[in-house]
C-alpha positions in Angstrom: 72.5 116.6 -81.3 69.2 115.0 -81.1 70.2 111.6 -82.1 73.0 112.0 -79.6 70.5 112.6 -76.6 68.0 109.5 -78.3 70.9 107.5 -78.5 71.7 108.4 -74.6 68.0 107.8 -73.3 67.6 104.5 -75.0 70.5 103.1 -73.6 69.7 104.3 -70.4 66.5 102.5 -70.6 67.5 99.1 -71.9 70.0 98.7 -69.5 66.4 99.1 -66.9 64.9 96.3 -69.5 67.6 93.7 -68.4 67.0 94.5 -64.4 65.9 90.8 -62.6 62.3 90.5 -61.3 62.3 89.8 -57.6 60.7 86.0 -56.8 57.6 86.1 -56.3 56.0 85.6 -52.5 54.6 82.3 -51.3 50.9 84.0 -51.7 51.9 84.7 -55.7 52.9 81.2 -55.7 49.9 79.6 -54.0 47.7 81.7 -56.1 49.8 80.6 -59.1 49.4 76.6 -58.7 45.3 77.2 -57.9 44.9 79.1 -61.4 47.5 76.2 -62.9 45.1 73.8 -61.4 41.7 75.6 -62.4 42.9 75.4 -65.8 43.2 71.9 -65.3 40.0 71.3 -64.7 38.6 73.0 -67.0 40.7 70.8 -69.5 38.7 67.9 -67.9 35.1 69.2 -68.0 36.0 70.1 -72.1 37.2 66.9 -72.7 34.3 65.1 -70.5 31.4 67.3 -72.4 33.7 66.6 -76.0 32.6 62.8 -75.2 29.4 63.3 -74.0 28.6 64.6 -77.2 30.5 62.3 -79.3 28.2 59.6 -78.1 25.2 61.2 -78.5 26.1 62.1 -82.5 27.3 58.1 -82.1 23.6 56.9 -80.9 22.2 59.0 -83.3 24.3 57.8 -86.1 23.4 54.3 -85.4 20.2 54.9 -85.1 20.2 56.5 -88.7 22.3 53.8 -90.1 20.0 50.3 -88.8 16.7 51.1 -90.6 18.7 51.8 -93.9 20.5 48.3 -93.3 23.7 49.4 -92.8 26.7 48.2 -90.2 25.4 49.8 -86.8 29.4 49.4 -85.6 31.0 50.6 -88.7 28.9 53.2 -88.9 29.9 54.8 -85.2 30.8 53.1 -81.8 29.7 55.4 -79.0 32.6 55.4 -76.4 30.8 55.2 -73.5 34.1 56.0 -71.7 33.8 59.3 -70.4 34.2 60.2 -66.5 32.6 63.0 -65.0 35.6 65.2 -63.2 33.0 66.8 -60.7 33.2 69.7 -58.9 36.5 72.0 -58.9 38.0 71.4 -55.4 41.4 72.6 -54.6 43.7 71.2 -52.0 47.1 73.4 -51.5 49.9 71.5 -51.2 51.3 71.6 -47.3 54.9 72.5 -47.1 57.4 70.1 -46.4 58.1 70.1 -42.5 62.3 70.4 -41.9 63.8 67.0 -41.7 64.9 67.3 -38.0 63.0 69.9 -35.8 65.3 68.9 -33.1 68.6 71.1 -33.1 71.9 69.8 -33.3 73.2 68.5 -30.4 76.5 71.0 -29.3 79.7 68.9 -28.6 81.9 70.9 -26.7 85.8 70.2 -27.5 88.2 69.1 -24.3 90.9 71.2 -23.7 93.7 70.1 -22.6 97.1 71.3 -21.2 100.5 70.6 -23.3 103.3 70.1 -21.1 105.7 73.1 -21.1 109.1 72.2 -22.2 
């Protein structure tokens, strides 16, 4: 009888499990694409302190290697090729304005009288 009534309760809840989510609101959304592109930035000021310290081990490498009379270039090329993203700044994206704010125009159909035959 138990595994009757277990049976019973979890099919009664899966069938809860496969219920749709409603869409989420414009706010959800907005705060959505600002965490998206905080993330992004974040990417950026990795990658931009990654470099800076790639060149620094690089100077320091070819610093190392030119008193011991080896190839300053083979030894490391600094990149000097990294950009600084700045400051996080987020701009929301406006929403698109509708394509004619104008209404339609109504055209208003002629009636006209058939001749009775």
């Amino acid at each position: 009888m138990k595994s009757i009534f277990v049976c019973v309760a979890a099919f009664a809840l899966a069938g809860s499990a496969f219920a749709k989510l409603p869409a989420p609101s414009d706010e959800a959304k907005a705060k959505a694409a600002e965490a998206a592109a905080k993330t992004a930035h974040g990417g950026k000021v990795e990658a931009y302190l990654l470099c800076k310290a790639q060149d620094k081990v690089a100077a320091r490498t070819n610093k190392v290697a030119k008193p011991a009379g080896k190839d300053a270039k083979a030894a490391a090329a600094p990149a000097s090729a990294c950009v600084d993203p700045g400051a996080f700044v987020y701009t929301p994206a406006v929403p698109a304005a509708p394509a004619s704010a104008a209404p339609a125009p109504v055209v208003a159909a002629a009636v006209v009288d058939k001749p009775k035959k």
